[in-house]
C-alpha positions, 0 to 999 in steps of 0.5 A: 748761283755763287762762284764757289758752288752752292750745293746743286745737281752740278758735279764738282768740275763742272762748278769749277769750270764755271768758277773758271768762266767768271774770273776769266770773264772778269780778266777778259774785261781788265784786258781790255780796260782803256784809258777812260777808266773801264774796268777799274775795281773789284768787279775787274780785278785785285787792284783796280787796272787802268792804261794810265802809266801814273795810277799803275806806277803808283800801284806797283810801287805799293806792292814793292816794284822799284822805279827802275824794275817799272822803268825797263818793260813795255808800257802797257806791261804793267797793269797795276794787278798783283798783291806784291814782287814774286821776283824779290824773293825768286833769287833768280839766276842767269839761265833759269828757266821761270814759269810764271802762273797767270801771267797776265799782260806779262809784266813779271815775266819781263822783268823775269827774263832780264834776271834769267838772261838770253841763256835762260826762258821765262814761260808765261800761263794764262787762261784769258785769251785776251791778256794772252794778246796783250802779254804777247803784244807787250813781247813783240814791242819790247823784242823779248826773245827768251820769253813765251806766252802758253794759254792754259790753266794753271790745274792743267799746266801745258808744260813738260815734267821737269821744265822749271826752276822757279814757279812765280805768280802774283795773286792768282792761285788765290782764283783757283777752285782747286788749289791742290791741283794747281801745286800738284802740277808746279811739283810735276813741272818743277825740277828737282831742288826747283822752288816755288816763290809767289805772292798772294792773298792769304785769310787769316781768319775764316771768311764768311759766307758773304764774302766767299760767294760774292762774285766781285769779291772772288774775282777780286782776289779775296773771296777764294782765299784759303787760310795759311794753315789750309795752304801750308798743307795743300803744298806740303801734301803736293811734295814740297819742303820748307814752306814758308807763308809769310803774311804782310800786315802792311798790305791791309794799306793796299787791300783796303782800296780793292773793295772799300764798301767792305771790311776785307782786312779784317780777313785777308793780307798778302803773303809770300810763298815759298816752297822746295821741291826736294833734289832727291824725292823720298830723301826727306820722308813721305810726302804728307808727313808721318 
């Protein structure tokens, strides 16, 4: 049976809580990766994950991370997962509060707190038990006093209304089987004038049926994703304003590695996304347009 949900007795949630149950098997997995090299390509994650400091530095230098930005979180932090740099467009400030949605080991969540200073929080949500260890872990070594690690999922945020000033999250709401719900919840938690600033895959064409139920290519950040005008609607709908889905072309260099037995760039790049949660609600028009 397929991830996305091929028709079946099933009702919709309950295909979404087996969709959930793959990818968080196949995180589970890049969790515990090691050294020897378990865990590596498209079965386990966007990107292929190792524990060696060099194939991840070389990573994350290709999805836009400087030197310095790796030099300063815990080894261990940075699993060479993501699909670009949340933070280069989150223009965060001293004392904001960040919620980062599948944080993962907790890598742009450090690098998220130097920005926010002691003044500010960073909340990291994860819905692998594992990578909640590991991200918890990673805080202890580095003494992160301004950081926490939440298990949840990102449809169903265990955050307050109104907490946040910036959502980030890198290549992770691709995974979701319900996208509209996971930006009905970043408006709920967000702010008013709170702002969206993400990373992730983005199809440009219209995936076949192939890639969207093969379960290596969902897990993998690409078989799941949604076309940038589909996206575009489902945060427009959830209340945001000024959108803005910003495909990168230069990021066919590095997809084309996550799954090299298929034609992926063909169908899906990365893309920035960002997005306003109006400081007035109502000021701007209704929330899905005239």
């Amino acid at each position: 049976m397929s991830c996305c949900g091929q028709e079946s007795e099933q009702t919709p949630q309950a295909g979404h809580d087996e969709h959930r149950q793959s990818v968080r098997d196949a995180y589970a997995r890049v969790a515990q990766a090691n050294s020897t090299g378990d865990g590596c390509g498209i079965e386990s994650s966007c990107c292929g994950v190792s524990d060696d400091a060099a194939i991840n530095t070389l990573i994350s230098t290709r999805l836009g991370y400087s030197q310095a930005e790796l030099d300063q979180v815990p080894g261990g932090a940075d699993m060479g997962l993501g699909c670009g740099n949340p933070k280069a467009i989150a223009a965060l400030k001293p004392g904001e509060v960040v919620v980062d949605l599948g944080a993962g080991g907790g890598f742009d969540c450090f690098l998220a707190a130097a920005e926010v200073g002691e003044t500010g929080r960073v909340i990291g949500v994860d819905m692998t038990p594992d990578m909640l260890s590991k991200a918890r872990g990673n805080a202890e070594k580095g003494q992160y006093r301004n950081v926490e690690f939440r298990l949840g999922e990102i449809e169903y945020l265990p955050i307050a209304d109104e907490t946040a000033d910036v959502i980030i999250s890198n290549c992770v709401i691709n995974l979701s089987p319900d996208k509209s719900q996971v930006f009905r919840e970043a408006f709920r938690i967000l702010k008013p004038g709170g702002r969206l600033a993400i990373s992730d895959v983005v199809a440009t064409v219209e995936l076949p049926e192939s890639m969207r139920t093969d379960p290596a290519l969902i897990a993998g950040c690409m078989g799941n994703a949604s076309l940038v005008d589909v996206l575009q609607g489902m945060i427009e709908e959830a209340g945001f304003r000024d959108v803005r889905i910003k495909p990168k072309d230069e990021s066919k260099e590095f997809i084309r590695d996550w799954a090299p037995n298929h034609d992926v760039t063909d169908y899906v790049v990365s893309a920035t996304i960002e997005g306003i949660k109006p400081s007035a609600l109502g000021s701007t028009g209704a929330c899905c347009g005239s």
